[in-house]
VOPAGU-2260 file (C-alpha; in pm, 1 decimal, decimal comma):
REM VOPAGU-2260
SITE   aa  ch    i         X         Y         Z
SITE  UNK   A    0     -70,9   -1163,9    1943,5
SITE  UNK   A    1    -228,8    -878,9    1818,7
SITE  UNK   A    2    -607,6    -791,5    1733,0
SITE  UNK   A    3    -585,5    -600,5    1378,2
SITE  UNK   A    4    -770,3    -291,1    1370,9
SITE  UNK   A    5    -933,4     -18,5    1133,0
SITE  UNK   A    6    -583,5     189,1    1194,4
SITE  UNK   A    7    -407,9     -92,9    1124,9
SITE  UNK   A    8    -541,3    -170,8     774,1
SITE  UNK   A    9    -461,0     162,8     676,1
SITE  UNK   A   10    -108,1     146,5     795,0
SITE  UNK   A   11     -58,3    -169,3     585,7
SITE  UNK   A   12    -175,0     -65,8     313,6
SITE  UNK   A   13      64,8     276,8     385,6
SITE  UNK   A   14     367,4      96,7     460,2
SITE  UNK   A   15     316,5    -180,6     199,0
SITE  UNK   A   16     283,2      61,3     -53,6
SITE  UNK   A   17     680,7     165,8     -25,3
SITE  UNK   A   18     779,7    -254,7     -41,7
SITE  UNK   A   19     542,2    -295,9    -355,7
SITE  UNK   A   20     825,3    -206,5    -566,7
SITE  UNK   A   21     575,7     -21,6    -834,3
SITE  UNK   A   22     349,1    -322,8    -828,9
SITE  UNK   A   23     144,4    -500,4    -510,1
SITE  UNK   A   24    -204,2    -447,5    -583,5
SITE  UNK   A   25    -402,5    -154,8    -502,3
SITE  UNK   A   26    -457,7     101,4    -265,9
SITE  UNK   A   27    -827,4     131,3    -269,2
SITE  UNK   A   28    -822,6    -243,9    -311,9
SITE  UNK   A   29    -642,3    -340,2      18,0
SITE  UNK   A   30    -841,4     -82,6     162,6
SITE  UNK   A   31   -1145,8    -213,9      83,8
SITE  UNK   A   32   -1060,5    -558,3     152,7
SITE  UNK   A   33    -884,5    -493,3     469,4
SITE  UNK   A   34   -1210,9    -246,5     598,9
SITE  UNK   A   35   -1426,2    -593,6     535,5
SITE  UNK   A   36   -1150,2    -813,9     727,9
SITE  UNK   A   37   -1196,4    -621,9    1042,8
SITE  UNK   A   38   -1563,0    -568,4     952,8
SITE  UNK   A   39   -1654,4    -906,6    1005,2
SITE  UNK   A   40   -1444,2   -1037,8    1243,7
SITE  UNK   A   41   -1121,1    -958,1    1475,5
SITE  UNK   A   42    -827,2   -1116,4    1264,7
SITE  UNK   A   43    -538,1   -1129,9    1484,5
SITE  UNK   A   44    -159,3   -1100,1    1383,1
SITE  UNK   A   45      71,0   -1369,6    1561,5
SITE  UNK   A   46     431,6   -1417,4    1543,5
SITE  UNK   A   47     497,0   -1766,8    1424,0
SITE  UNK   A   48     715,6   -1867,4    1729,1
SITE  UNK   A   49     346,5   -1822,4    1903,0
SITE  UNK   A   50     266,8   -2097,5    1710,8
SITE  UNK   A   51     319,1   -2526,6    1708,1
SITE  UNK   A   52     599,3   -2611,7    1486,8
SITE  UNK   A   53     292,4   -2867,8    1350,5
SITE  UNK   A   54      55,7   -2581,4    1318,0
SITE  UNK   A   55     -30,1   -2597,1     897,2
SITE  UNK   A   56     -20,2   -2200,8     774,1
SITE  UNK   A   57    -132,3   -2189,3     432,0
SITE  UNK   A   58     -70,4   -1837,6     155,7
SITE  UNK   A   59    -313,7   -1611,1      42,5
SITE  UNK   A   60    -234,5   -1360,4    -222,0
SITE  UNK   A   61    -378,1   -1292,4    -540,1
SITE  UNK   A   62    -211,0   -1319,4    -891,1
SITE  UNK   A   63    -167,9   -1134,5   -1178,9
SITE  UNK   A   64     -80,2    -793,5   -1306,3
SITE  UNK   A   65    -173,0    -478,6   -1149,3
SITE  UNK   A   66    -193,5    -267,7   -1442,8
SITE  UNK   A   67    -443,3    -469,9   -1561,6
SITE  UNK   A   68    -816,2    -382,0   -1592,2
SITE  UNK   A   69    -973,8    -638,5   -1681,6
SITE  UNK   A   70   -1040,6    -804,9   -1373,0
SITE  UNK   A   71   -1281,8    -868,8   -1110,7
SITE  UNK   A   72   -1184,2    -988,5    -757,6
SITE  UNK   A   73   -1445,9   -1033,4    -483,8
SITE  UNK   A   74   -1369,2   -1046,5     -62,8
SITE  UNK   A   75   -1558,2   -1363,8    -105,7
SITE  UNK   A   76   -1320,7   -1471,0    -347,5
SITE  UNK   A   77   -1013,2   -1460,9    -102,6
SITE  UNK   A   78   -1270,0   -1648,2     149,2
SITE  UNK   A   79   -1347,0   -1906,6    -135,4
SITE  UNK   A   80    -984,5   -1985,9    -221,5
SITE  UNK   A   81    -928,8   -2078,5     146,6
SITE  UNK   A   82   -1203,4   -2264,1     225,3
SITE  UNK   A   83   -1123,1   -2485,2    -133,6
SITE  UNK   A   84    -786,5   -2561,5      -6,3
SITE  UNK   A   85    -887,3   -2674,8     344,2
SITE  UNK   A   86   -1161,6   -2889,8     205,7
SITE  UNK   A   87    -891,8   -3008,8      31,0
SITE  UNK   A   88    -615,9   -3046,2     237,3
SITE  UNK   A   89    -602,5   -3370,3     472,2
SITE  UNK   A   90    -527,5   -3171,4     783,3
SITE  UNK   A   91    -645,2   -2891,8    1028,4
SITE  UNK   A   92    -516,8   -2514,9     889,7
SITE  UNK   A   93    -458,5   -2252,5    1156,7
SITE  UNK   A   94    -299,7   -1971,8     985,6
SITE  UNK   A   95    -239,7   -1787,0     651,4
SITE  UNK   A   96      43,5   -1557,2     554,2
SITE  UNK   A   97     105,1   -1321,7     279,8
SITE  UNK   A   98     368,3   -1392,0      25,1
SITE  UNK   A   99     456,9   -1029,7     -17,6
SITE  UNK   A  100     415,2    -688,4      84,7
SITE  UNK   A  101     243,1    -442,9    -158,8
SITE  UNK   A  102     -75,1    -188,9    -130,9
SITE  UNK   A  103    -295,6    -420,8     -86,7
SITE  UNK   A  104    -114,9    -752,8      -6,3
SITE  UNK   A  105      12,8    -674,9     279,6
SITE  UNK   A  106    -342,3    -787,9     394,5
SITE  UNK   A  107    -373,4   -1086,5     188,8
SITE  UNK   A  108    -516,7   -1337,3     453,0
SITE  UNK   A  109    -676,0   -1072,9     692,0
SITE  UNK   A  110   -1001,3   -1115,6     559,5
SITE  UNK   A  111    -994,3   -1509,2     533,0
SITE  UNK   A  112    -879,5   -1515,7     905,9
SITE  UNK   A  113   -1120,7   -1318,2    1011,0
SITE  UNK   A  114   -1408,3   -1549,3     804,9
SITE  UNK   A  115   -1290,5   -1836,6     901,8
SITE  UNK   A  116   -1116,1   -1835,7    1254,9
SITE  UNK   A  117    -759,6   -1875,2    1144,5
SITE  UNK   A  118    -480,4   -1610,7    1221,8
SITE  UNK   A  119    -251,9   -1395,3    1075,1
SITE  UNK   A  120      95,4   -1498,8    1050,9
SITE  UNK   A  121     341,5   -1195,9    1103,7
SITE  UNK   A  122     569,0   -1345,2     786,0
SITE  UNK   A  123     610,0   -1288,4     435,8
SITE  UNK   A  124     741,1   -1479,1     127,6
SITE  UNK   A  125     917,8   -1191,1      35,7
SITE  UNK   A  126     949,7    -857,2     239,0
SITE  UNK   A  127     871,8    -669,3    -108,7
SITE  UNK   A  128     655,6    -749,6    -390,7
SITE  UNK   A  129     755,2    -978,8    -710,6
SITE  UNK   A  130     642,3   -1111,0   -1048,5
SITE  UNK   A  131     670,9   -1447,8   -1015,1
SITE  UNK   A  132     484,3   -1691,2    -724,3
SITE  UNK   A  133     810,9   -1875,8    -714,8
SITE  UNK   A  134     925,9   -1590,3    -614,1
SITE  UNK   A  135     749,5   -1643,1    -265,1
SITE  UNK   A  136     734,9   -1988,9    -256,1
SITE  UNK   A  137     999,1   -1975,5      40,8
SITE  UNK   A  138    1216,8   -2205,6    -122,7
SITE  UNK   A  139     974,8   -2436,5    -237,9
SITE  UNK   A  140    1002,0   -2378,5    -622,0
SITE  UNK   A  141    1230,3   -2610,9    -702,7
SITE  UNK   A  142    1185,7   -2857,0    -484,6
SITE  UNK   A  143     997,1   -3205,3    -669,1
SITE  UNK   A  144     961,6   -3367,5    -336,5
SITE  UNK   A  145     667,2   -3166,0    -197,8
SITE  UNK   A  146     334,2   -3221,2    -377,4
SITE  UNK   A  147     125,1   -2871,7    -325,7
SITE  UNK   A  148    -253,7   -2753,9    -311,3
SITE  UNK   A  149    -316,4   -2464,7    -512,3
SITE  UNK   A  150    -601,5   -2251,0    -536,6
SITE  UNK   A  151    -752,5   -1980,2    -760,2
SITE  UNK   A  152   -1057,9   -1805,4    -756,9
SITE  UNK   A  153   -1236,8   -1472,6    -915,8
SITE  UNK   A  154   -1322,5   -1336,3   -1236,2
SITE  UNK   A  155   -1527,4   -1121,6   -1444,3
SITE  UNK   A  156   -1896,9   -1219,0   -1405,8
SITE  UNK   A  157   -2031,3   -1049,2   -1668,6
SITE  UNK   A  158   -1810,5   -1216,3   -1969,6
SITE  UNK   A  159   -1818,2   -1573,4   -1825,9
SITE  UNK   A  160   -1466,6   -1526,3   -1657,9
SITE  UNK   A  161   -1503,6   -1659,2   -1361,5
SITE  UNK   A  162   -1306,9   -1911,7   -1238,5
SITE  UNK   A  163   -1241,2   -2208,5    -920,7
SITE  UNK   A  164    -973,8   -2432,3    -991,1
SITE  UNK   A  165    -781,5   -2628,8    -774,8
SITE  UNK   A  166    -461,8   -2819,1    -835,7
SITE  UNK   A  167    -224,5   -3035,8    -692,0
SITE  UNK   A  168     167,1   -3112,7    -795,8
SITE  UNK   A  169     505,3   -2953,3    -803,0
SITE  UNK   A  170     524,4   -2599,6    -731,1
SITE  UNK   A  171     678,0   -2536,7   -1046,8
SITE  UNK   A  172     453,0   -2699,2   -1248,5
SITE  UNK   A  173     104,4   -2536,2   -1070,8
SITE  UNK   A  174     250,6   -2216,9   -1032,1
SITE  UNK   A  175     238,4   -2192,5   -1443,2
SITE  UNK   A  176     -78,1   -2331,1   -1431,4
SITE  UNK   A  177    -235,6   -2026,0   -1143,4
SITE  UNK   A  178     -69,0   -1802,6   -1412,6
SITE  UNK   A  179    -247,4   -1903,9   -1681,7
SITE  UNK   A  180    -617,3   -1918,6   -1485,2
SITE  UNK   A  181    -505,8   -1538,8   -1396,4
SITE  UNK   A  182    -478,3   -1446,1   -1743,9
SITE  UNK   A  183    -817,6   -1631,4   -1834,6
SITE  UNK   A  184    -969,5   -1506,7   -1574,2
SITE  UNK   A  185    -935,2   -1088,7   -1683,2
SITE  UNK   A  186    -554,8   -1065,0   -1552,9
SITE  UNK   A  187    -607,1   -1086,4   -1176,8
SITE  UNK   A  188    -741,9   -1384,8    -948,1
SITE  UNK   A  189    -754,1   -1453,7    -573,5
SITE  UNK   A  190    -538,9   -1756,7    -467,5
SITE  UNK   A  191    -434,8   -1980,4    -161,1
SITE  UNK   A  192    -164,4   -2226,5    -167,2
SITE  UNK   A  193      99,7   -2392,5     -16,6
SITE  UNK   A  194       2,4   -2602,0     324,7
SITE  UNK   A  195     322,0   -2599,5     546,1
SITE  UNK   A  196     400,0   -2657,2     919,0
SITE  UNK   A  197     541,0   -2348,5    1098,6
SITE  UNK   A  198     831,5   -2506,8    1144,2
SITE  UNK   A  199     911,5   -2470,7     741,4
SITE  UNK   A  200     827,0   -2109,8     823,7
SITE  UNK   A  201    1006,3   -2040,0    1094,9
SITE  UNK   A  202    1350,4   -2158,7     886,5
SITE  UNK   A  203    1270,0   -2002,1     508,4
SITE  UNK   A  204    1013,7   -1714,8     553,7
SITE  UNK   A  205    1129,2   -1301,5     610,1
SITE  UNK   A  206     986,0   -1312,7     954,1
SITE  UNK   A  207     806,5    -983,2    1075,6
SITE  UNK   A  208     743,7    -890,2     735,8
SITE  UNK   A  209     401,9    -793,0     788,5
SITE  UNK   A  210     507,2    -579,2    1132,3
SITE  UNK   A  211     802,5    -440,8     920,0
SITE  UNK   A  212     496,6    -300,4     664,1
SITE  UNK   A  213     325,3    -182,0     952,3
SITE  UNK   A  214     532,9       5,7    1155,0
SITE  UNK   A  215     654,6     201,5     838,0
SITE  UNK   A  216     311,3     304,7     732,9
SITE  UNK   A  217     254,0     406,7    1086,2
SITE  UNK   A  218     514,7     612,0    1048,2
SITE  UNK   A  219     414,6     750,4     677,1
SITE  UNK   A  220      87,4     879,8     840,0
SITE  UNK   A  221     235,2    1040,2    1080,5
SITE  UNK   A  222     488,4    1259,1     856,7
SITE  UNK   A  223     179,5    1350,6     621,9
SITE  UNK   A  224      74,3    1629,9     805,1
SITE  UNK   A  225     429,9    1799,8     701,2
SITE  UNK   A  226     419,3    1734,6     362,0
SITE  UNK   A  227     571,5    1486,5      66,0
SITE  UNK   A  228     911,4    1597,0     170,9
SITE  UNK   A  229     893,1    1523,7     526,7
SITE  UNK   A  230     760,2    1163,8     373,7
SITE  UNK   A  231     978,2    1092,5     173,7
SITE  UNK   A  232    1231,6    1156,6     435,2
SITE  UNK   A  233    1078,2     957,2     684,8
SITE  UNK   A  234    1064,3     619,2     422,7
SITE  UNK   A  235    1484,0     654,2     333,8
SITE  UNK   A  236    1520,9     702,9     688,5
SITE  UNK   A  237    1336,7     433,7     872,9
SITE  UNK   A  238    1380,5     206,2     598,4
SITE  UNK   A  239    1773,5     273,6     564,3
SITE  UNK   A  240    1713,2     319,6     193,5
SITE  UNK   A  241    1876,1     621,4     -14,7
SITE  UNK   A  242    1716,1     786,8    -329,9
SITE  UNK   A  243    1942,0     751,0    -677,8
SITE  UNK   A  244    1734,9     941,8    -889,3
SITE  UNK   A  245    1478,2    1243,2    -881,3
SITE  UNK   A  246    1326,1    1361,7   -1224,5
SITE  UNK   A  247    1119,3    1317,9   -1491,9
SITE  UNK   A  248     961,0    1009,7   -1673,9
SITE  UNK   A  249    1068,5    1067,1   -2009,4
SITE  UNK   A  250     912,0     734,2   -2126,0
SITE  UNK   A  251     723,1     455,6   -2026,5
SITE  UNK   A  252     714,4     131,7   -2250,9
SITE  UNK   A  253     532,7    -106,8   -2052,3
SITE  UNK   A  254     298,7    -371,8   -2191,5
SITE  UNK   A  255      43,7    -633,8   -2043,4
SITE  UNK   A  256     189,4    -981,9   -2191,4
SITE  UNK   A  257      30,0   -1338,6   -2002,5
SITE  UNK   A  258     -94,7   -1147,0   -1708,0
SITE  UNK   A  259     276,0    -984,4   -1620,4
SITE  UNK   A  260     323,4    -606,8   -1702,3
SITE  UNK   A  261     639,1    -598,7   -1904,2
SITE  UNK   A  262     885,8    -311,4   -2030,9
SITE  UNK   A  263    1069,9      -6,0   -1899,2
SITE  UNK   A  264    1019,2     294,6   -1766,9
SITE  UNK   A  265    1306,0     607,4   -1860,0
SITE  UNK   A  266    1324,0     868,1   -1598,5
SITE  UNK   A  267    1591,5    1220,4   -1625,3
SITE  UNK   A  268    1794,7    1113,1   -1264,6
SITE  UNK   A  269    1795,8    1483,8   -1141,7
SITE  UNK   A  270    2171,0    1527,0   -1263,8
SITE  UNK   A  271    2088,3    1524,8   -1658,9
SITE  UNK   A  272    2209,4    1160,9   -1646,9
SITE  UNK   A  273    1875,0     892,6   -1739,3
SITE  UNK   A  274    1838,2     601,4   -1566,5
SITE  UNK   A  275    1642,7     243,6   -1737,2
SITE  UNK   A  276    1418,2      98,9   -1495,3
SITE  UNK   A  277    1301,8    -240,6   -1588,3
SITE  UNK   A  278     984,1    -403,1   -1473,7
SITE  UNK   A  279     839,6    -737,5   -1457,5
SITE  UNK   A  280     498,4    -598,3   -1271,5
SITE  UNK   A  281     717,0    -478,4    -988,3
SITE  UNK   A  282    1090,9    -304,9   -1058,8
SITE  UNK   A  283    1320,4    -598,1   -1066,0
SITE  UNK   A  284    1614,6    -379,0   -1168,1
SITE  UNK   A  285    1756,3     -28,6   -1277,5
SITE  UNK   A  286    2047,2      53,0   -1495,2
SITE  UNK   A  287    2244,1     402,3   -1552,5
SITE  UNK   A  288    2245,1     560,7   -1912,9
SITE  UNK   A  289    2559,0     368,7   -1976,9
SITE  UNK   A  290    2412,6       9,9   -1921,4
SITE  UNK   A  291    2574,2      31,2   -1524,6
SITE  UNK   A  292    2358,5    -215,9   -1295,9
SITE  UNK   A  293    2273,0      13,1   -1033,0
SITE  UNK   A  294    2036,0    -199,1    -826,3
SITE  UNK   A  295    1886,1    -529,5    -859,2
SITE  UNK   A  296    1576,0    -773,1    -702,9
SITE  UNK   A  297    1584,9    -826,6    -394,8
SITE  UNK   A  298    1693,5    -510,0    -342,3
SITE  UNK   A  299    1351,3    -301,5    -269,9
SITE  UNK   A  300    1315,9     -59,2    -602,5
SITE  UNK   A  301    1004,4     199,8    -548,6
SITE  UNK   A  302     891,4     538,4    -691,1
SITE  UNK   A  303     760,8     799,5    -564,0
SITE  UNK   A  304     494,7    1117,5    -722,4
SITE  UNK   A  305     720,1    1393,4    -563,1
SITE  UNK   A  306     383,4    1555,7    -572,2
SITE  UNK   A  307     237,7    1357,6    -273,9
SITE  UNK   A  308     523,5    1205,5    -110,3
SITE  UNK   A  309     345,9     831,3    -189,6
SITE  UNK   A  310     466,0     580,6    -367,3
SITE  UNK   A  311     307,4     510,3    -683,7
SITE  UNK   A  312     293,4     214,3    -884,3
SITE  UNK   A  313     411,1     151,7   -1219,7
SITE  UNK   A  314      42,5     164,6   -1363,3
SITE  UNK   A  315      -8,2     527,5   -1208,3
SITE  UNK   A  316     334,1     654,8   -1331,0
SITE  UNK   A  317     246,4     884,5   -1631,9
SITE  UNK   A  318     542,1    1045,3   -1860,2
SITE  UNK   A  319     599,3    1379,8   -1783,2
SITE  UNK   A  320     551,4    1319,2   -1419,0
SITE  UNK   A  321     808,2    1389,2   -1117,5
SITE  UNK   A  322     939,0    1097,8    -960,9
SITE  UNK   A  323    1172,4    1004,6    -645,0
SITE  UNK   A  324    1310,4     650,5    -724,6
SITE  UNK   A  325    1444,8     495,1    -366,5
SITE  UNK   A  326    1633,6     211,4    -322,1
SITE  UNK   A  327    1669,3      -2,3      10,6
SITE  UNK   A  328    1977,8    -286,6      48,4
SITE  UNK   A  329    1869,9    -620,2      59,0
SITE  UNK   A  330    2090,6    -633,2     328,2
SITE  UNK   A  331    1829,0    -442,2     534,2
SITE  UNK   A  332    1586,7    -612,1     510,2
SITE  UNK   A  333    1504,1    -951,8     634,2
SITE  UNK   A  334    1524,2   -1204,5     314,2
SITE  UNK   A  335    1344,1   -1558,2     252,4
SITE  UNK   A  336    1468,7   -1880,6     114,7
SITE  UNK   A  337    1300,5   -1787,2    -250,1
SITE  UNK   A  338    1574,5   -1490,7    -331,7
SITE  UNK   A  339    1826,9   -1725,9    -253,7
SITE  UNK   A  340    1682,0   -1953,6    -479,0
SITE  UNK   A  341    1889,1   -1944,8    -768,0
SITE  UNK   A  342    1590,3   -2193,1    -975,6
SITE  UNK   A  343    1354,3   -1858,7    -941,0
SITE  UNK   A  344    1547,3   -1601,4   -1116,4
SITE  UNK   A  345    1577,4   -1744,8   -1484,0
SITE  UNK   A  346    1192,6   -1652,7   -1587,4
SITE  UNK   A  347    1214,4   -1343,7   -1502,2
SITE  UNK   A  348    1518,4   -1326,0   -1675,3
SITE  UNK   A  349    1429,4   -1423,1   -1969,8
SITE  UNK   A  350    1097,0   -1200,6   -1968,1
SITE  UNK   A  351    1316,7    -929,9   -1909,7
SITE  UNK   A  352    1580,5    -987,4   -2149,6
SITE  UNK   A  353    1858,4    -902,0   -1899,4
SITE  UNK   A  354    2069,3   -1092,0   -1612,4
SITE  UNK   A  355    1921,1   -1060,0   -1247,2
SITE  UNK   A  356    2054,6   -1359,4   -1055,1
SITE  UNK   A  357    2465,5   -1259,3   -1068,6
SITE  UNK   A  358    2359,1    -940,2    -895,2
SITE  UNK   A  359    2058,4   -1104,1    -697,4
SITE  UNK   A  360    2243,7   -1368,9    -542,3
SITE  UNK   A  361    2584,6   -1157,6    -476,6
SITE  UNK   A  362    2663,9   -1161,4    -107,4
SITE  UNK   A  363    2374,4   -1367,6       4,6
């Protein structure tokens, strides 16, 4: 067990910024959410074998599309989502987990824990961020056995926006739903979902995802005071990852469509060579000027301003700006039941107008 700090919140946010994959939220967002989190309480980060295999954990993230602007998302928000879904749910919730990593949901949950007594649970649906909340369902997406408690609320006050819905049925079929609330709501919207046992955790989540965040950004901070090459460095090598293209954004084409940003961004690779990254909110996959699949979801696909070091996400890449595009295996990094999940991959798919799951699923 550990009692999240100050320091801590800023690491997250540091460290989740690399597995955001160019989408994840916000960094002035997490930090200002995660600054209330330890404000108000002392939410502590367990490891779910410290926990009952009964213990219910429930997920906290928030949905939508972070180029958006439309939005407006509250700290009581997150706080309201959770407390909708216990009310709701017929049983005692001790925990909350994050389905992804990202800038600022690598402390999705942090402030609801620290509200309402629950803990932190050191796993994530996904080590890196996705478009989809089948995505981090952990395997649940497809199943029509499990009836789920989903949760959304937020909003923009000011044009009637606001929204508190709760639903209960298939993932499938309520995930669709969230997505649609999101897009009423201004394009973003706080959410809670899911009530499992740890046990389910223990056996489909990427366990230490939040740690894995964590101990990366700890290490970002530190390489700062030498500069964005000494950063970037530090990322490829703790991470494992390698960087396939450094250059110029020669065009971005990337639209808001159903609260998912949608399109492609064209960078120069460094070599004179361009390389096609496609996005689906986060970079799901990048191709060579000759149509080559270079790397694929869930591999983790992130850029970098060359300028700072940071990553930055697909809403803050401009054209004409210099970018560092990295690329870490999914074989190094720990991997949930939803990648595997071959039921998750044909949305996107279609969306993006290109295949994921043959490369996706290769060699898992």
């Amino acid at each position: 067990m550990r009692e999240l700090t100050i320091a801590d919140v800023k690491a997250a946010v540091r460290g989740g910024a690399v597995f955001a994959a160019g989408g994840g939220g916000w960094v002035d967002h997490g930090l200002e959410i995660g600054g209330a989190a330890v404000g108000v309480g002392r939410p502590k980060l367990v490891s779910v074998d410290e926990l009952p295999d009964d213990a219910i954990i429930v997920t906290c993230t928030a949905i939508g599309a972070p180029a958006g602007n439309e939005w407006e998302m509250w700290g009581i928000d997150y706080i309201k989502a959770v407390q909708l879904l216990m009310e709701t749910y017929e049983g005692k919730v001790v925990g909350v987990m994050t389905p992804q990593n990202g800038m600022s949901s690598t402390i999705n949950g942090w402030l609801p824990a620290a509200a309402l007594g629950l803990v932190v649970v050191d796993a994530t649906g996904d080590i890196r961020a996705h478009p989809t909340g089948k995505m981090g369902s952990m395997g649940l997406a497809a199943r029509t056995d499990y009836e789920t408690i989903q949760v959304v609320v937020g909003g923009r006050r000011d044009t009637g926006s606001y929204l508190e819905l709760v639903v209960k049925g298939t993932p499938a079929k309520t995930s669709n739903i969230l997505r649609t609330a999101s897009d009423m709501s201004g394009g973003f919207i706080a959410s809670a979902r899911h009530p499992i046992p740890a046990s389910y955790v223990k056996e489909h989540a990427a366990i230490g995802g939040v740690s894995t965040a964590l101990d990366l950004g700890y290490a970002m901070i530190e390489a700062e005071q030498h500069g964005p090459e000494t950063i970037m460095n530090t990322v490829a090598e703790k991470t494992k990852g390698r960087y396939i293209g450094r250059g110029t954004v020669l065009k971005k084409d990337v639209h808001y469509s159903g609260a998912f940003d949608i399109g492609t961004i064209t960078m120069d690779d460094g070599t004179g060579k361009t390389l096609l990254l496609h996005v689906m909110n986060e970079y799901m996959a990048v191709d060579d000027q000759d149509g080559n699949r270079l790397t694929t979801y869930p591999d983790v696909i992130t850029t970098f301003d060359t300028a700072t070091g940071l990553p930055v996400s697909v809403g803050g890449v401009k054209e004409g700006m210099e970018i560092g595009l990295l690329v870490i295996s999914k074989h190094d990094v720990p991997l949930s039941s939803s990648v595997k999940d071959p039921t998750v991959y044909p949305e996107v798919e279609k969306a993006l107008g290109i295949p994921l799951a043959e490369y996706g699923l290769k060699g898992l």
